[in-house]
C-alpha positions in Angstrom: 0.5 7.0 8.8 -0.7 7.9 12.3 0.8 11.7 13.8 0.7 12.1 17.2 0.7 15.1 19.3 0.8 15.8 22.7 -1.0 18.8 23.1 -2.7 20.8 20.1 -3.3 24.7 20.6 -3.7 26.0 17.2 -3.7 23.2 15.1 -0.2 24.7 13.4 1.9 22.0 14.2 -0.3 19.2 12.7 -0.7 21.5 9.7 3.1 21.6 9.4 3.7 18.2 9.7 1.2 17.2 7.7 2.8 19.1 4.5 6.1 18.0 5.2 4.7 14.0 4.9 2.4 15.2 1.7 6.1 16.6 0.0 7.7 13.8 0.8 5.3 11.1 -0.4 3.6 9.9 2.4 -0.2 10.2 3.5 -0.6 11.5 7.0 -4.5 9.7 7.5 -5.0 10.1 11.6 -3.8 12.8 13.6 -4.4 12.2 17.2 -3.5 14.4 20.1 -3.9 13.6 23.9 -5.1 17.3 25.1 -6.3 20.5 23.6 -6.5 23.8 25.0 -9.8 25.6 25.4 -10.6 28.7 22.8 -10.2 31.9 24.4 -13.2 34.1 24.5 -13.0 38.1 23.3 -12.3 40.0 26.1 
């Protein structure tokens, strides 16, 4: 089972859909994303 995400942030999404496949059976194994946004530093 491959996910796909456009663009992760926090990660939460992936997080979410990966329980949702776990409860229903299935096995999420890659989860692949075509951007990420940069970790804001402390102001």
């Amino acid at each position: 089972m491959v996910v796909l995400d456009d663009i992760v942030t926090t990660g939460v999404t992936l997080a979410a859909v990966s329980r949702v496949l776990t409860a229903s059976g299935l096995s999420p194994t890659v989860a692949a994303v075509l951007a990420a946004t940069r970790k804001r530093r402390p102001l």
